[in-house]
Every structure is written in C-alpha cells, then in structure tokens.
PDB file as gemmi writes it, atoms N, CA and C in Angstrom:
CRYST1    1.000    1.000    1.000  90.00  90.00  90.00 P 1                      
ATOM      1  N   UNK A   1      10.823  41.077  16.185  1.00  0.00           N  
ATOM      2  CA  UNK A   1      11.879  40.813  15.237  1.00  0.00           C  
ATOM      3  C   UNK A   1      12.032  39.304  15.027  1.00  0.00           C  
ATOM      4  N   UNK A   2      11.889  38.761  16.291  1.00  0.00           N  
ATOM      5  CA  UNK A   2      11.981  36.937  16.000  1.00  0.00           C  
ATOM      6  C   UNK A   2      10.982  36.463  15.341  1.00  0.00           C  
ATOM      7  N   UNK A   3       9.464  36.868  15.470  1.00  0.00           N  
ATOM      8  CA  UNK A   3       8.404  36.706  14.522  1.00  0.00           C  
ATOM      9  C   UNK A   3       8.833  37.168  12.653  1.00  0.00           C  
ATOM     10  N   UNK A   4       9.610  37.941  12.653  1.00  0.00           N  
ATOM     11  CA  UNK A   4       9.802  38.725  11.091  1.00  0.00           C  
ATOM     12  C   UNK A   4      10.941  37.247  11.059  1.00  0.00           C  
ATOM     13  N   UNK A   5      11.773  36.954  11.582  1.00  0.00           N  
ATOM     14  CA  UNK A   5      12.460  36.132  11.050  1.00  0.00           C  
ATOM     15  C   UNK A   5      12.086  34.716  11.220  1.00  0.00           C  
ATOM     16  N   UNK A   6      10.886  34.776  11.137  1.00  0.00           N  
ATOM     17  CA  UNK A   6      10.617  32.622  11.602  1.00  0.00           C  
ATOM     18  C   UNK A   6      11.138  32.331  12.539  1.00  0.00           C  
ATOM     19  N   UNK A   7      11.600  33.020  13.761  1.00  0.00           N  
ATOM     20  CA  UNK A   7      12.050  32.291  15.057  1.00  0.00           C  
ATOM     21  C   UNK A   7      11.361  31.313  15.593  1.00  0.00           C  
ATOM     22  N   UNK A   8      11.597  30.097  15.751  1.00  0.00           N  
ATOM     23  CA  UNK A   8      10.215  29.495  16.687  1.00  0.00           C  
ATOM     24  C   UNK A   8      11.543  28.944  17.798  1.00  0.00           C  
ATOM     25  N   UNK A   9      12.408  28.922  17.887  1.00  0.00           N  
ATOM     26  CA  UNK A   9      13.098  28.184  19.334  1.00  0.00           C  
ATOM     27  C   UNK A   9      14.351  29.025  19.056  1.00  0.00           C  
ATOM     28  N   UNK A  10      15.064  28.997  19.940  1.00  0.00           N  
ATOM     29  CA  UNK A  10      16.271  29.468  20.579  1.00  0.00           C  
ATOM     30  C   UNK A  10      17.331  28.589  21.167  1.00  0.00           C  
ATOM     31  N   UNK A  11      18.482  28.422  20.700  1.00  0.00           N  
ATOM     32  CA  UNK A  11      18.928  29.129  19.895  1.00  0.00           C  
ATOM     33  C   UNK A  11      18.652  28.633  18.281  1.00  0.00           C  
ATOM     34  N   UNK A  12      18.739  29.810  17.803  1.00  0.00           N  
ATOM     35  CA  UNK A  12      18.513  29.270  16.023  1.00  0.00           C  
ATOM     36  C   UNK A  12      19.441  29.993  15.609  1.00  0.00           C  
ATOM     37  N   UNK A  13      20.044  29.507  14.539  1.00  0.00           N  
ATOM     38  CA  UNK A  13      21.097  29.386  13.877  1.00  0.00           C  
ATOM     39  C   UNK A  13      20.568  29.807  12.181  1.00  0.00           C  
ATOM     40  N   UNK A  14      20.866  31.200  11.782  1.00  0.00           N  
ATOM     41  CA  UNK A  14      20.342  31.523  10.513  1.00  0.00           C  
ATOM     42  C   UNK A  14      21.726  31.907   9.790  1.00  0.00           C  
ATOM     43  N   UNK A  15      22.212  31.357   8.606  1.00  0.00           N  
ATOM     44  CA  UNK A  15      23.283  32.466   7.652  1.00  0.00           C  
ATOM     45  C   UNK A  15      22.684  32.418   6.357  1.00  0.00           C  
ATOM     46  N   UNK A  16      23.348  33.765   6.039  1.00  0.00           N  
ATOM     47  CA  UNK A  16      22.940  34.407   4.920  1.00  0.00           C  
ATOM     48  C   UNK A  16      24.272  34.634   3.830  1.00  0.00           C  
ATOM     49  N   UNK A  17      23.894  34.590   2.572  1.00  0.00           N  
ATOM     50  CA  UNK A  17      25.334  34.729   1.709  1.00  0.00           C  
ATOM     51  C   UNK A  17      24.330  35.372   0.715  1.00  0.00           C  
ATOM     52  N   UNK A  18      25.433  36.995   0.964  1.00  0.00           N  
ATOM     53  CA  UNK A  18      24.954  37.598  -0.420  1.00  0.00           C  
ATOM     54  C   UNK A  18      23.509  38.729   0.118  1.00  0.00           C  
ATOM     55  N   UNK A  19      22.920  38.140   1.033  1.00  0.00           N  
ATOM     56  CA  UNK A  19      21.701  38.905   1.783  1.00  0.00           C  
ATOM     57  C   UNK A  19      20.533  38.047   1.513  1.00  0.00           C  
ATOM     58  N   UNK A  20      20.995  36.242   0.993  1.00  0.00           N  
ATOM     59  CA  UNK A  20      20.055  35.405   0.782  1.00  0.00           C  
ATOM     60  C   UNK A  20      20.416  34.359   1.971  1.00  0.00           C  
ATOM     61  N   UNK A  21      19.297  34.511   2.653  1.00  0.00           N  
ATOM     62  CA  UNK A  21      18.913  33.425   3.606  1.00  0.00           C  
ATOM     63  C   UNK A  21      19.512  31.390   3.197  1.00  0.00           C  
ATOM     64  N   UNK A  22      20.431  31.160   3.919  1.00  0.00           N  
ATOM     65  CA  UNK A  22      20.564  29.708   2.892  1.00  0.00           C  
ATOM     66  C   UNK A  22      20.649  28.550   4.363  1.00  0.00           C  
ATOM     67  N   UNK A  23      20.196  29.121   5.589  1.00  0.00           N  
ATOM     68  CA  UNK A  23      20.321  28.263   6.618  1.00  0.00           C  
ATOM     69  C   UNK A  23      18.921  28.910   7.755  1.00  0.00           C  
ATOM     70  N   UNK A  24      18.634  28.045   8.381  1.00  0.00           N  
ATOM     71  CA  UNK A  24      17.876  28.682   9.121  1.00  0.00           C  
ATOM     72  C   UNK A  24      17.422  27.114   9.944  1.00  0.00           C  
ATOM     73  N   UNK A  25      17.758  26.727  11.039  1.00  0.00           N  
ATOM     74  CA  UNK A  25      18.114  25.872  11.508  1.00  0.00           C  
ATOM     75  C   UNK A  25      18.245  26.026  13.335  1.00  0.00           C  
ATOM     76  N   UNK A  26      16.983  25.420  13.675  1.00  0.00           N  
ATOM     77  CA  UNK A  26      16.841  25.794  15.398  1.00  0.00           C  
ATOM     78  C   UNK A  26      17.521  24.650  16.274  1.00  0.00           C  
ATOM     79  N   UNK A  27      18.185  25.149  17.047  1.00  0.00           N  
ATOM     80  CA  UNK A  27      19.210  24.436  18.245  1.00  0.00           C  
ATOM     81  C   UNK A  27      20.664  24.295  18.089  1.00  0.00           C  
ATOM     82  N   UNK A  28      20.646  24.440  19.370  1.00  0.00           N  
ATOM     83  CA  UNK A  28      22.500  24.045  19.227  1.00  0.00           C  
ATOM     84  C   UNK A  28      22.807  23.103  18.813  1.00  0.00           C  
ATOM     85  N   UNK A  29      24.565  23.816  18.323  1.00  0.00           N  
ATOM     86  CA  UNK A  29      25.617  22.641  17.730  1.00  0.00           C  
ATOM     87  C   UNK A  29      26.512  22.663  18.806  1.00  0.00           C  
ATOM     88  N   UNK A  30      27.559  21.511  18.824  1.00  0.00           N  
ATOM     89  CA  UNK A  30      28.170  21.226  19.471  1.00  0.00           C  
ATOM     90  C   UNK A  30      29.655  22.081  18.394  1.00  0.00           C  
ATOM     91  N   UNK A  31      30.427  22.922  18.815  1.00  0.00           N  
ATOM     92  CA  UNK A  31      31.564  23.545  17.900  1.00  0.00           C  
ATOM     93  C   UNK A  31      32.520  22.937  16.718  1.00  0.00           C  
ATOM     94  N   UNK A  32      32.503  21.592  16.428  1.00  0.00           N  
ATOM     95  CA  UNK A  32      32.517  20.604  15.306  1.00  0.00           C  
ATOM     96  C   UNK A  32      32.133  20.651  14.245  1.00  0.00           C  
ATOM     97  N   UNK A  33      30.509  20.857  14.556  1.00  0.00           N  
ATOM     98  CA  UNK A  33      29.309  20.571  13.629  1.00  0.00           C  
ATOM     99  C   UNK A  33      28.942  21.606  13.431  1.00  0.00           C  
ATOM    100  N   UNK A  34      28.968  23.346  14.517  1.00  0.00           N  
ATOM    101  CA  UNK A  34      29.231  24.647  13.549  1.00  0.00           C  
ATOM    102  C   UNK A  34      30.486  24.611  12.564  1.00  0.00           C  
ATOM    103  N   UNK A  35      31.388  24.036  12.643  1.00  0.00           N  
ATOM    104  CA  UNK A  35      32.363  24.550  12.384  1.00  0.00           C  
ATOM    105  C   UNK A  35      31.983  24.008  10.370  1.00  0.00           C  
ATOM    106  N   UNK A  36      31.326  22.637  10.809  1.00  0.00           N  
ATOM    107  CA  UNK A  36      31.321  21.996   9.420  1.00  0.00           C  
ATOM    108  C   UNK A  36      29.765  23.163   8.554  1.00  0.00           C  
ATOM    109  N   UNK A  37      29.100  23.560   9.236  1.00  0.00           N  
ATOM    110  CA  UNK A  37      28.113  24.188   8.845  1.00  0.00           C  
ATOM    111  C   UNK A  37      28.217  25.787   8.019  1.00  0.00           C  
ATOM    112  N   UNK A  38      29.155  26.018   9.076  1.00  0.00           N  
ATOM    113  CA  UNK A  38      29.936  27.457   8.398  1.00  0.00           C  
ATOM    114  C   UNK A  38      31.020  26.779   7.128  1.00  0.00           C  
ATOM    115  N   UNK A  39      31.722  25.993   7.012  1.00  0.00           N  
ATOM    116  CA  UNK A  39      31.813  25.779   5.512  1.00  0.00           C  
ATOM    117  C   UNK A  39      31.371  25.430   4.734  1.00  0.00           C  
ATOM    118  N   UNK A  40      29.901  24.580   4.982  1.00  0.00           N  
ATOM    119  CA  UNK A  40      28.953  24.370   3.832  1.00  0.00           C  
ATOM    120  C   UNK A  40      28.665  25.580   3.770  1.00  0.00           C  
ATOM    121  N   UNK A  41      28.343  26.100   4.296  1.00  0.00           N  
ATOM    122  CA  UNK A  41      27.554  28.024   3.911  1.00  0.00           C  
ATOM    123  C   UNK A  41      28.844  28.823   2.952  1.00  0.00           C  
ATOM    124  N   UNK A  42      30.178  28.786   3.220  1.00  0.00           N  
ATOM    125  CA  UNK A  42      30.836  29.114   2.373  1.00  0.00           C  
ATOM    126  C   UNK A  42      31.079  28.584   1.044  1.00  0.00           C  
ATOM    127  N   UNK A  43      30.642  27.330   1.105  1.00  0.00           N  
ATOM    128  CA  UNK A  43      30.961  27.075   0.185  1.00  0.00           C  
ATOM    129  C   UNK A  43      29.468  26.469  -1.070  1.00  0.00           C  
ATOM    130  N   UNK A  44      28.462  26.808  -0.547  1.00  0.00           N  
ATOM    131  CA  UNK A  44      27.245  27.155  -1.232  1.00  0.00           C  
ATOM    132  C   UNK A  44      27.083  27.589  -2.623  1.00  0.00           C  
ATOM    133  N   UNK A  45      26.443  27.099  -3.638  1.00  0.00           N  
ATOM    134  CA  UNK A  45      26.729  27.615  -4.706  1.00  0.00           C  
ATOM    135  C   UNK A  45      25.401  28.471  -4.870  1.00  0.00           C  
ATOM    136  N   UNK A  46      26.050  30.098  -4.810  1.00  0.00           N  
ATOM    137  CA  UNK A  46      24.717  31.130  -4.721  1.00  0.00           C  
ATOM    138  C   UNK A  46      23.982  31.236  -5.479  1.00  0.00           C  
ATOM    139  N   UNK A  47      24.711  31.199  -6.868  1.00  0.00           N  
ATOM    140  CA  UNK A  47      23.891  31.584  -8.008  1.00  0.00           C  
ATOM    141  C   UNK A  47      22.797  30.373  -7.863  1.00  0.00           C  
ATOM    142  N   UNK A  48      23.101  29.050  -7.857  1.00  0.00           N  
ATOM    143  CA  UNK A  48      22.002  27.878  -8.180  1.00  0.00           C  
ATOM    144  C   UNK A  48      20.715  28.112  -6.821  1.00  0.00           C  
ATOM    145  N   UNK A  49      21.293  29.105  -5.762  1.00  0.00           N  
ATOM    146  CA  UNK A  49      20.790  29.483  -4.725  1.00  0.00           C  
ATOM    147  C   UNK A  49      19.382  30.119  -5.263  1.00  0.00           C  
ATOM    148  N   UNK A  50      19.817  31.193  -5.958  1.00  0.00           N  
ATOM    149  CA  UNK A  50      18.930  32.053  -6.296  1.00  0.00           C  
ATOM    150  C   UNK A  50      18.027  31.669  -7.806  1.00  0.00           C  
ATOM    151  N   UNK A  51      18.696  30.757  -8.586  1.00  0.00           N  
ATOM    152  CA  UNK A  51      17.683  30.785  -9.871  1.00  0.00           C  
ATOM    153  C   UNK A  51      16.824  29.396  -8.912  1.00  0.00           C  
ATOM    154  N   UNK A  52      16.870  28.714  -7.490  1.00  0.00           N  
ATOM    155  CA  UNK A  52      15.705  28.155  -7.155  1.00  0.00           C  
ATOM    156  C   UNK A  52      14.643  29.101  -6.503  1.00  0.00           C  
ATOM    157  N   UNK A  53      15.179  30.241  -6.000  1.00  0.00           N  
ATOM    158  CA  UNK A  53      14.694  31.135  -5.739  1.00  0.00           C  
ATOM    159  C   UNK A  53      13.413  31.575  -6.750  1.00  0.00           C  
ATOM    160  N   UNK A  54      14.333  32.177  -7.395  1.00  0.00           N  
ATOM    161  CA  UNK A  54      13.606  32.535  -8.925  1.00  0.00           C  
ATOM    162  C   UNK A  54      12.270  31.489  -9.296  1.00  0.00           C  
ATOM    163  N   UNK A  55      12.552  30.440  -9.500  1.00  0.00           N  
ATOM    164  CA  UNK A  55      11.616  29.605 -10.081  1.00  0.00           C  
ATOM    165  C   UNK A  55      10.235  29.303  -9.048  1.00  0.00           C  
ATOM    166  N   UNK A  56      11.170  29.244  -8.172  1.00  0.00           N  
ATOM    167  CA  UNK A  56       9.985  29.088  -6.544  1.00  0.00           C  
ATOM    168  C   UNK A  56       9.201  30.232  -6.564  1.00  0.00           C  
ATOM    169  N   UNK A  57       9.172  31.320  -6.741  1.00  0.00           N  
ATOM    170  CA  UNK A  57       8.549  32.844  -7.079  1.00  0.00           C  
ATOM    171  C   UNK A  57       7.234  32.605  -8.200  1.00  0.00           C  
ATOM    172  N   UNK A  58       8.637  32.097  -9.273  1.00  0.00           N  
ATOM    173  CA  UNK A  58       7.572  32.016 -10.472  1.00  0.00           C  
ATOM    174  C   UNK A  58       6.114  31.412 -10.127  1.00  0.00           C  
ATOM    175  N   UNK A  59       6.810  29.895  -9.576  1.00  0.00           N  
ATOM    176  CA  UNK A  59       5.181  28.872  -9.200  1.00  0.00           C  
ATOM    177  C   UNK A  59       4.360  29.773  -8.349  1.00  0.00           C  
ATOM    178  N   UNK A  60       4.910  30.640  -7.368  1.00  0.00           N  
ATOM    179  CA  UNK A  60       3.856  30.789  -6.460  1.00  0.00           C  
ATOM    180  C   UNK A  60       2.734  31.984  -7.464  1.00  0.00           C  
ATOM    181  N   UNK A  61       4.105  32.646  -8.127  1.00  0.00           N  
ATOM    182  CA  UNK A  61       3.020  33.980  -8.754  1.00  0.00           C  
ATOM    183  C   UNK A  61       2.117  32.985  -9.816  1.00  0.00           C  
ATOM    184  N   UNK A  62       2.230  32.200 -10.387  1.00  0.00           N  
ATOM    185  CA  UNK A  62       1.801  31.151 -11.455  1.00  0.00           C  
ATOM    186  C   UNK A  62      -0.309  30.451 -10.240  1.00  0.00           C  
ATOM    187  N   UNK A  63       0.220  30.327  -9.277  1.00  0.00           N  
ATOM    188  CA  UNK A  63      -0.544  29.955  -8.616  1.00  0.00           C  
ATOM    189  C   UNK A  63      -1.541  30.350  -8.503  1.00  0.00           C  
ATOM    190  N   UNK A  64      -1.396  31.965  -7.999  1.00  0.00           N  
ATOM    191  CA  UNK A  64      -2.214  32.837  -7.515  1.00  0.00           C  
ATOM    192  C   UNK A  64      -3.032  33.890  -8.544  1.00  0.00           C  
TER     193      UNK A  64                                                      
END                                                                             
C-alpha cells in the first residue's frame, strides 16, 4: 500500500481535498507548522487544482 502511494520515508504526511492528492510531503512537523499546513490545504484553490491536473494529462497523452 506504501508503494501504491509513493511512500519513500515515514512519517509522510499526504492530504487530499475533494479525493485530489494536493500534499504529499515526507517527515515530521513540529504542531505549528501542521497546524499552518492543514490551512493551506483548506484553503487551496481546487478547481485551479484540477484544470493543472487536466493540462498535465493533456501533455503527457500529447507525448506519447
């Protein structure tokens, strides 16, 4: 399961908004610097999340 999710160290620190991956980030925080991390994640703008998504797709299918 840690291989399906890019685990490479422990602890890692992944959030998701929406069921889109927008953090993924190995080692501890000190409870401060989660605290500031969990409101950048809330406050994330999803949609611009996903049309980079989108476009990042496009190039790769464009590629291949």
């Amino acid at each position: 399961m840690a291989t399906a999710a890019g685990i490479t160290a422990i602890p890692t620190l992944m959030a998701f908004r929406d069921g889109v991956l927008v953090l993924n980030q190995a080692g501890a925080l000190p409870a401060t610097a989660l605290a500031e991390v969990i409101e950048k994640v809330r406050n994330v703008d999803i949609e611009q999340i996903r049309k980079h998504a989108a476009e990042h797709t496009d190039q790769m299918a464009t590629q291949n």
